[in-house]
N, C-alpha and C positions, 0 to 999 in steps of 0.2 A: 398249504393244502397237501394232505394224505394222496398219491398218485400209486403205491404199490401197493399190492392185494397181499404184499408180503411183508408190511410192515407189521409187529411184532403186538401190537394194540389191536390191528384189525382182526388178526388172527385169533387171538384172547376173544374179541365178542363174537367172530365167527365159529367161532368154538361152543358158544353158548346153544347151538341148535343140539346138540347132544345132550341127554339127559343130565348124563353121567356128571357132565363140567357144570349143570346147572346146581346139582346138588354139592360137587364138592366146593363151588364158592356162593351158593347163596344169593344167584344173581338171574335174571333173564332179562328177554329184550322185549321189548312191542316196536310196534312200525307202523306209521301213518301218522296221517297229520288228526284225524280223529283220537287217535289212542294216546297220542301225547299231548292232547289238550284236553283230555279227560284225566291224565295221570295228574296235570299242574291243578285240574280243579279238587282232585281227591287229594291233595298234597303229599303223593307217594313219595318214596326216597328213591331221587333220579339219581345214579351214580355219574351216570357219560350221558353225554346227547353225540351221534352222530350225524353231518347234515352236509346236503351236496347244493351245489348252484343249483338244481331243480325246485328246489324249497319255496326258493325267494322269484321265481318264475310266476307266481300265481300269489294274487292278494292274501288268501287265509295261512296262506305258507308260511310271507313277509311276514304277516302279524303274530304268528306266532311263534316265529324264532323271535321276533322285538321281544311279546310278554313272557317267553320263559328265558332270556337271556336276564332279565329281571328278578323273577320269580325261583331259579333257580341256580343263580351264581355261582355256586359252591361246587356244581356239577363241572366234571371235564369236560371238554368241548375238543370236539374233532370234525375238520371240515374236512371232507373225501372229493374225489373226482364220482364222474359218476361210474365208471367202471369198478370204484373200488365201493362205492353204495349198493351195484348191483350182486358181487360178488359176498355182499353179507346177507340182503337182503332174501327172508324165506317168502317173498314174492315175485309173480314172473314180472309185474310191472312198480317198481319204488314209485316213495312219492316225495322222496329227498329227504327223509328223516326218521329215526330209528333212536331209542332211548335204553340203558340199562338200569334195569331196578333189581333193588334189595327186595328178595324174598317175602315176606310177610307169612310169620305163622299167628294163628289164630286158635286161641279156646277153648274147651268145653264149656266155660261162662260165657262168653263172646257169642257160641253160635247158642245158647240158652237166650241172650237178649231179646231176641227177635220172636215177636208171636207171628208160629206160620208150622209147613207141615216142614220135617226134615224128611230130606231124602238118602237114603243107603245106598252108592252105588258097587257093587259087587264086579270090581275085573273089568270095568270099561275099559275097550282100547282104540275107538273110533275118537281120534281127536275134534272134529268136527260134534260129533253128537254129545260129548262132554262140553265145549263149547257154548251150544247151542241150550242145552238143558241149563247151565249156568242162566244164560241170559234167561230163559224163560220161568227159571225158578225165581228171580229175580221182580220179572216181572208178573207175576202169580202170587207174588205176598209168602215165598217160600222162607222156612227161618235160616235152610242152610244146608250145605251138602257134606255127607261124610265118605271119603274116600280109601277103598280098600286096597292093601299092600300090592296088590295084582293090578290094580287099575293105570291106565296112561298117566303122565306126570301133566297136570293140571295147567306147568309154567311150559308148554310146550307152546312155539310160535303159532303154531294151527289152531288151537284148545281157546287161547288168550285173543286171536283176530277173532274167532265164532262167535266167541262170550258178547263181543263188542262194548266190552268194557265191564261189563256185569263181574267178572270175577274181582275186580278194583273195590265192588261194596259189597258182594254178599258173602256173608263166615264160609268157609271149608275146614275140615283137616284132612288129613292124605297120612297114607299109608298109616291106617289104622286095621289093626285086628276084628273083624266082625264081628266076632262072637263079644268081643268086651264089648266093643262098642255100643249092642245091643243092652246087654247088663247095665251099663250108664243109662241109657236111655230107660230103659226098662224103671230104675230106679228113679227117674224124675217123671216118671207118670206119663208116658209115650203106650197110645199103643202101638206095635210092631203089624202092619204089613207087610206079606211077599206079594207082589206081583202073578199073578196066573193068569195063563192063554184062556182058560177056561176050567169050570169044579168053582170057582169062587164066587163072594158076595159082588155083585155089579156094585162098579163106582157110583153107583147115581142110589142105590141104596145104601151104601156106608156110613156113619154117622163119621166126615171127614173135621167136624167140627172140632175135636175136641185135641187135646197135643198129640199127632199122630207120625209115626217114623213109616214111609213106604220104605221097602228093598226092590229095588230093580237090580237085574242081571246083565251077565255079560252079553256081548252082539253074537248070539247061535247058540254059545252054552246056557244060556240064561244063571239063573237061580241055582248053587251049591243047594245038595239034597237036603245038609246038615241047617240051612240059614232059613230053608223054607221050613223044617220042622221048628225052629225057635219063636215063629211066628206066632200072633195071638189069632193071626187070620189070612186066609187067601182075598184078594183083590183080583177084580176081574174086568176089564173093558168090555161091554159088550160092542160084538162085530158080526155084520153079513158074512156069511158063509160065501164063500170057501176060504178068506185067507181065516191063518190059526194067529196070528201075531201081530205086533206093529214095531217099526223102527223105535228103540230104547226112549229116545230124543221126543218123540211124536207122541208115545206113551208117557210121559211123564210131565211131558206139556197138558193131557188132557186130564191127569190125576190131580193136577196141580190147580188147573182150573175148574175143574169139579169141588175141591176145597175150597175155592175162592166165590165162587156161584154160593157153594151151602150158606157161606160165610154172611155174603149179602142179604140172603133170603131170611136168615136168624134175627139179622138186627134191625128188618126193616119194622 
């Protein structure tokens, strides 16, 4: 058993909370007993498993240190105290286990597979609301997110618990250039969306049917002036007055399933 929070290993994954070390090795963590039995079913590449007595304290624990001790042999194995769990761990409660995986990059064919709307995020930095949009584009029949040079890193411990698993199946790319990014899309028959508080077509009139790219903006700056003019058209939520806006997250859950509503209604 690992008992120092200064052992030269623990320090290496506790390092992993910084961007910086995620990019220059290719690596991040997830934590819970949910997320690491979601990575054995998506057959990610687990590099480490770390795991405390806490683990094996509770049935679903046991069982799944048994099925990924099987499953993924090949992975290093480190059994910690629990001081030295809680000291990696970017939650205020562990639940005795903690995994690193290889990075996964993805596509331009990859996030083309999927029939569904792609979304453009411009500069997000709310890791919760990248998160959250994940899981809900996800679950909204979305084909994929493309992520701009500006935007929070995707493999961030907060971003990756929101998703609750969703960034494991649906395409992304990251730190892409907008403006290209657009031109690809544009070139495979997308139309382009910005997002607007208001001046635009309401979601409930759009024809969201057909291969469509929304852009959403940053949390307050919204929308680059340059990315809304590239657009084929504004988008608009209608809302009771007085608020002008909605949290990024919340908006794009409801663009998302306003595509997915059209969807239903076409092919019944």
């Amino acid at each position: 058993m690992i008992t120092s929070k200064s052992n030269p290993k623990i320090k290496e994954i506790r390092s992993l909370k910084q961007a910086k070390h995620r990019h220059a090795r290719g690596e991040y963590f997830i934590e819970g007993v949910r997320l690491v039995e979601e990575s054995l079913r998506q057959a990610l590449p687990v590099r480490k498993v770390v795991y405390s007595p806490k683990l094996e304290e509770v049935q679903r624990g046991a069982a799944l240190l048994s099925s990924a001790r099987k499953k993924i042999s090949q992975a290093e194995w480190l059994y910690v105290s629990e001081e030295v769990m809680g000291s990696i761990s970017d939650t205020p409660s562990h639940q005795g286990i903690l995994a690193v995986l290889g990075k996964r990059e993805y596509s331009w064919e990859e996030l083309g597979k999927r029939e569904g709307m792609v979304l453009l995020l411009s500069g997000l930095q709310d890791p919760g609301n990248l998160g959250t949009i994940f899981r809900v584009a996800e679950a909204g029949g979305g084909a994929g997110l493309i992520l701009t040079k500006e935007s929070i890193d995707p493999y961030s411990p907060k971003v990756v618990r929101a998703s609750m698993g969703s960034i494991f199946r649906l395409p992304f790319l990251v730190n892409q250039d907008p403006h290209d990014s657009l031109k690809v899309l544009r070139s495979k028959g997308y139309k382009i969306w910005a997002t607007a508080g208001y001046g635009g077509t309401s979601v409930w009139e759009a024809d969201l049917t057909r291969p469509s790219t929304v852009i959403f903006g940053q949390e307050g700056a919204g929308i680059p002036e340059d990315l809304m003019e590239e657009a084929d058209g504004l988008l608009t939520i209608p809302m009771t007055p007085p608020p002008e806006s909605l949290n990024v997250a919340m908006a794009a859950g409801l663009v998302i399933y306003e595509r997915f509503r059209q969807r239903k209604v076409q092919n019944l």
